[in-house]
N, C-alpha and C positions, 0 to 999 in steps of 0.2 A: 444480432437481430432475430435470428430464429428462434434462439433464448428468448427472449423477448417477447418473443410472438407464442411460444408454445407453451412457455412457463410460467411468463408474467414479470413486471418488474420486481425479481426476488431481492435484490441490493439494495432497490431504494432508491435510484440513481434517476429519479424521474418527479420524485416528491414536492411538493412547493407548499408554502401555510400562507396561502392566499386569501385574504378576503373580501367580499365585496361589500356597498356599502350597505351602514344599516349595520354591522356584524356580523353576515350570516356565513358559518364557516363552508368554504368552496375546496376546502383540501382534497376531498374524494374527487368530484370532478375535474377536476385542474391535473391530476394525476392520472387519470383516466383520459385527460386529456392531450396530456402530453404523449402517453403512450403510443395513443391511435393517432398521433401523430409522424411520430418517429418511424413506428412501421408504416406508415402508406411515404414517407420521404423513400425509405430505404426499397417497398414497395416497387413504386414509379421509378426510383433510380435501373432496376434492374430487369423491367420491362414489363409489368402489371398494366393492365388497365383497369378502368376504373370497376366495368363489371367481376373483374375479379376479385378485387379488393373487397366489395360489399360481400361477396358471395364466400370468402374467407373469415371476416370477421363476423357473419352477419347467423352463416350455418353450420361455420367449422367452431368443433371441441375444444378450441385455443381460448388460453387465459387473457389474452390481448384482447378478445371481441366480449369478454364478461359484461361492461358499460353498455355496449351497444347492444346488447340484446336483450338486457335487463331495461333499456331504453324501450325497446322494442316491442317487448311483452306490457308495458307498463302504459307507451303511448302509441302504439303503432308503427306497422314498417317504414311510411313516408318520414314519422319525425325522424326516426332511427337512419333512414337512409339520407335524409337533409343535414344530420350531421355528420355524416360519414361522407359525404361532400365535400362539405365545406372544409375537414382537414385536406381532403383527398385535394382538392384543389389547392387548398396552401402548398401540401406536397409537392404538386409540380410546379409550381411557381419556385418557391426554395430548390428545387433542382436545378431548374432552367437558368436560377439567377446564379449558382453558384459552378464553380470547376472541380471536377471530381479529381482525387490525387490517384492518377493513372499509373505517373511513373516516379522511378524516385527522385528528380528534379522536381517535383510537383509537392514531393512529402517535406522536401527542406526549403522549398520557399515557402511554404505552411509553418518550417520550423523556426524560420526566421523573423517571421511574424510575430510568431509567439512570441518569440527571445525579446521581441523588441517591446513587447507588452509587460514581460516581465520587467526589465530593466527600468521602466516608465512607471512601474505599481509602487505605490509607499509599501513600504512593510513595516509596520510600526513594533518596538519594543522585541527581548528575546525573542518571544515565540514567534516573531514577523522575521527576522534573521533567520530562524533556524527552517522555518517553512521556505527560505530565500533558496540559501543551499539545500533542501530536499529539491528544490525543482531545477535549479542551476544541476543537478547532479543528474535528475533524470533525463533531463535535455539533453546532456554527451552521451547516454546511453542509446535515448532512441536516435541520434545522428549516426549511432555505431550501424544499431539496428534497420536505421531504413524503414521507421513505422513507429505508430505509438503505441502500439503496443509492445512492451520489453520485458524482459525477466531479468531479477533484482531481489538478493536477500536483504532482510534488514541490517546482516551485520558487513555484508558489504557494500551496502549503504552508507550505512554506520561509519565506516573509514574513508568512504569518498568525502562524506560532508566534515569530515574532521570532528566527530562529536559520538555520545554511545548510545550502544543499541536502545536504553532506554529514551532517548531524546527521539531517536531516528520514528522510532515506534508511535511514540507520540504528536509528531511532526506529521506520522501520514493519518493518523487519526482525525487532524485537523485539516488537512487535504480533501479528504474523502467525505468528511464535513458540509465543507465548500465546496462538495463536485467539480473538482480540480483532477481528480484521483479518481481512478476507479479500479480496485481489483478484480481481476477474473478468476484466479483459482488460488490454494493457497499453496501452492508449489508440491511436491514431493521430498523421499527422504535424499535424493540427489540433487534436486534444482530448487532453484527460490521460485516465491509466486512472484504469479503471472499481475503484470501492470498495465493499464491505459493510460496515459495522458489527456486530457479533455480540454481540445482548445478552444473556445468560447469566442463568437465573434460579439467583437464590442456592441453596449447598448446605444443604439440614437433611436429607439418606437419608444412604445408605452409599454409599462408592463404586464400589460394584455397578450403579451405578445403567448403566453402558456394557457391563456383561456378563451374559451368558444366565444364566451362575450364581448372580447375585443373587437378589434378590426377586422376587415378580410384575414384571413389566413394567411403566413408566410412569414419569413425572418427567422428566426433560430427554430432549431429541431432540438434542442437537448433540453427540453422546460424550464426550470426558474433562470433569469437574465440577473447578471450583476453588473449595476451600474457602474461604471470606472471614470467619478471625478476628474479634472483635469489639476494635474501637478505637475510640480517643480521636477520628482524626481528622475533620475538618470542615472545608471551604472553599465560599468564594463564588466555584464557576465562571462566573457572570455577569462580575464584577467580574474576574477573571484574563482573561476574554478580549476585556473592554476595554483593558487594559494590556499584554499578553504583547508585541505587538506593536511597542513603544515604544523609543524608546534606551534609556531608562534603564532598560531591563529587560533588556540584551545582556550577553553571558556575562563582560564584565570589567566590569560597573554592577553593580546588583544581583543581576542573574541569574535562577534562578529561585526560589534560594532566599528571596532579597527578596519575591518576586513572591506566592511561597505565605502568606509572613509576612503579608501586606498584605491577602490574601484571607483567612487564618485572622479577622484582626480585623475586616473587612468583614465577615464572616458571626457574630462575634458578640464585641464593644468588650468592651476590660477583661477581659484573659487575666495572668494568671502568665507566669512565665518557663518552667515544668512546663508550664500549661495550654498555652502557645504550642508547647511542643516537642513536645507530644502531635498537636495540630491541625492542626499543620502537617507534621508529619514529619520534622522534622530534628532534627540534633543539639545539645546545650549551648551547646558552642561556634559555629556557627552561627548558633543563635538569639542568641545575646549578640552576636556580629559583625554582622548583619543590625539588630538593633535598636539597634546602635550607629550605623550609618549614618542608620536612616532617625528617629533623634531629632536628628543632626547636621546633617539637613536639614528639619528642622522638622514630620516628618509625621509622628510621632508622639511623643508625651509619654507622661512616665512618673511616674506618683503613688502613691507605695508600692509594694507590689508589683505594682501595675497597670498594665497598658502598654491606652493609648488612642489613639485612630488622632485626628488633628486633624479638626474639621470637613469640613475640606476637601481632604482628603489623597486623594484618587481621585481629584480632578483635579489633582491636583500640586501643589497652593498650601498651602507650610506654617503655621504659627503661631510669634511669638515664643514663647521657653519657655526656663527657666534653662538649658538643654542646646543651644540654638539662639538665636544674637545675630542671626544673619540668613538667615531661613528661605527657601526659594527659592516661584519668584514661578512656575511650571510646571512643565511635563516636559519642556522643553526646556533648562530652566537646570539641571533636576535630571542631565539627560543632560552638561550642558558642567560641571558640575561632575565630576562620574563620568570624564569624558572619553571619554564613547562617543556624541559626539552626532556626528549624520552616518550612523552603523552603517546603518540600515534605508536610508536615500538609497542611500547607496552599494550593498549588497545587490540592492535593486531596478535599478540601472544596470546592472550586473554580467547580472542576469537578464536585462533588457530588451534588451543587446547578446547574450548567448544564444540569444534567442529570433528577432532579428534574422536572426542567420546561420543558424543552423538553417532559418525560414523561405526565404533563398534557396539554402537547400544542397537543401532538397524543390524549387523551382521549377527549380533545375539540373538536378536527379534526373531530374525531371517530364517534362524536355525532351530529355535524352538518350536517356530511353525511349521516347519520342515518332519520335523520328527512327529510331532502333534499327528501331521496328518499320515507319515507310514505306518506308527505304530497308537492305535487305538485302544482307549482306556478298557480293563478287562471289567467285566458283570460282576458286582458285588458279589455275588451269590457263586462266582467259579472261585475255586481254592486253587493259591498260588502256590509255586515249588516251594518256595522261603518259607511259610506257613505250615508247613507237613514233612513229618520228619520220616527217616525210612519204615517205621512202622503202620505209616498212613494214619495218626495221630497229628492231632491241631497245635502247634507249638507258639510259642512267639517269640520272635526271630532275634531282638537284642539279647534277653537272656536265657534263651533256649526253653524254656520252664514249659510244660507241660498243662495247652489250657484244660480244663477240667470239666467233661461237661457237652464239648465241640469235636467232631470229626467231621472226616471225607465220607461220603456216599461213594456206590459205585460208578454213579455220573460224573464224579470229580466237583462235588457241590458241596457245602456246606448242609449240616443241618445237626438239630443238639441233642442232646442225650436222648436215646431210644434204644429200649433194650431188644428190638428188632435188628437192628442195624452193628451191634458192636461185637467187635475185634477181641480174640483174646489177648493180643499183643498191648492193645486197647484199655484193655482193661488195670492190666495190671502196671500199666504206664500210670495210669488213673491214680491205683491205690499207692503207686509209692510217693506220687505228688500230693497223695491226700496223709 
């Protein structure tokens, strides 16, 4: 937030393409508005009052009070201060209304929320899969971490979510998109960048809720609201991010649409072919293709309209069943059957030589700039040992040859033929070259 305040929303992480009616575009203020929102939230959380807050955005040099003083100059201090109210006052209502995550019992009952919002979101089609597992991935990260903020390369990214770096790369492109995502730095030549997590409390206002013209002030502090329809769906991202990572969950195996199927019925046995399509998010025909496979590998059965996951089908071990003569014996057999066993080895090799070179192209780097700065380029114009042979005559140094024309001064400098200045050594080096 000091960012924020001192620099201005440089990311973007604030933007919304709002308009009001009539046409007329509101994007600048609405961003402006959010801003000076976020900081008088963050403001009031950490003990401002209100005379502060005016007197910060209103006379301090900061990028966050640009609106308000352009407000200012344009209509006067009172309008300028009547809007800087009215967030200031949503600010502390949004404080008052909400609990700050103090400790870390605070950060994983936040984090559980999430999870259960994710679980509940449709993710429609690949790129809704592969955005599934970028966030199911980030999520074990920051439980590690204790915060949403975490550090995460893409290519170990890349192997948690079982798929490559160019997917991963792409996946958070679409993240940061949807301000789902936000990065903060973009790592160094030893750490990956730096990540946020951006948990969003669901929409029940208007979507005024990011502009001056709505309601009172209050409800979300992070500007534009994504509405979140009510659905069917339901998954066990526990269970998706024991598997994601597996062969047989690589984009020509299962996939991910396998992968959703298997956590739909993890999170709750004995689904329809409707119920399945619902829960999971995909389509007829995929749900029929997907549970074709995984009855042909024995990991799940089918009894009436009911699809049942086998006992033991989360760790790969299928069951006979009229639909399976011989049901496989892991997930490594389930991978050599699919013919994607190997994917994640080879993935990680590929990485591991990456990071190989990488690491000595930094100690290369490390070292040339090293040198760079104890030993400093010599002046054109000073004459090098390699260049002047013992006679103090200008040579050039692959084939020795005698330039004609160039010598040493007595400063040790270059300068050309002068019949003031010449050597009889000099000379007659001259005439035999001539």
């Amino acid at each position: 937030m000091h960012k924020l305040l001192v620099l201005g929303d440089q990311d973007c992480a604030y933007t919304t393409g709002n308009r009001q009616r009539g046409g007329k575009n509101t994007a600048a203020s609405d961003h402006a508005w959010a801003i000076t929102r976020a900081v008088a939230a963050n403001a009031a959380r950490v003990g401002w009052d209100r005379a502060t807050f005016l007197h910060v955005m209103l006379d301090g040099p900061y990028k966050a009070g640009q609106h308000a003083r352009t407000l200012q100059h344009r209509r006067g201090y009172d309008k300028a201060a009547a809007w800087l109210q009215r967030a200031w006052d949503g600010a502390q209502q949004y404080v008052h209304s909400t609990d700050p995550l103090t400790t870390r019992q605070d950060f994983h009952a936040a984090l559980a929320a999430f999870r259960s919002r994710i679980e509940c979101t449709r993710w429609k089609g690949i790129a809704g899969k592969t955005d599934l597992r970028n966030l199911i991935a980030r999520m074990d990260i920051c439980s590690q971490a204790g915060s949403w903020d975490h550090t995460v390369s893409e290519r170990d990214l890349a192997e948690r979510m079982g798929c490559s770096r160019t997917t991963a790369h792409n996946s958070n492109r679409r993240l940061l998109a949807t301000k789902m995502l936000r990065q903060l730095d973009n790592g160094s030549p030893t750490e990956g960048a730096r990540w946020m997590l951006i948990s969003r409390l669901p929409s029940t206002m208007s979507h005024h809720w990011s502009t001056p013209k709505g309601p009172k002030a209050g409800g979300a502090m992070s500007g534009s609201v994504v509405r979140q329809t009510a659905t069917d769906a339901n998954l066990d991202s526990r269970a998706a991010s024991r598997l994601m990572s597996l062969d047989a969950f690589a984009h020509h195996g299962l996939g991910g649409s396998g992968l959703v199927v298997l956590a739909a019925l993890a999170e709750r046995d004995g689904q329809s072919i409707t119920e399945i399509q619902a829960s999971a998010s995909i389509s007829r025909p995929t749900a029929y293709r997907q549970l074709g496979k995984l009855k042909s590998l024995g990991l799940v059965r089918h009894e009436g309209e009911l699809y049942h996951l086998s006992p033991t089908a989360l760790q790969g071990v299928g069951t006979r069943t009229p639909d399976c003569a011989a049901p496989v014996e892991g997930w490594i057999e389930t991978a050599r059957r699919l013919g994607t066993v190997g994917t994640a080895e080879r993935r990680h090799l590929v990485h591991e030589a990456q990071r190989v070179y990488w690491r000595r192209e930094q100690v290369r780097l490390a070292e040339r700039r090293r040198l760079a700065e104890q030993r400093a380029l010599p002046h054109p114009a000073v004459a090098e040992p390699q260049y002047v042979d013992a006679n103090g005559c200008a040579v050039e140094p692959t084939a020795g040859e005698v330039i004609v024309g160039l010598y040493v001064a007595s400063d040790g400098s270059w300068i050309w033929d002068e019949p003031s200045g010449r050597s009889e050594a000099c000379e007659d080096s001259w005439r035999q070259a001539s």
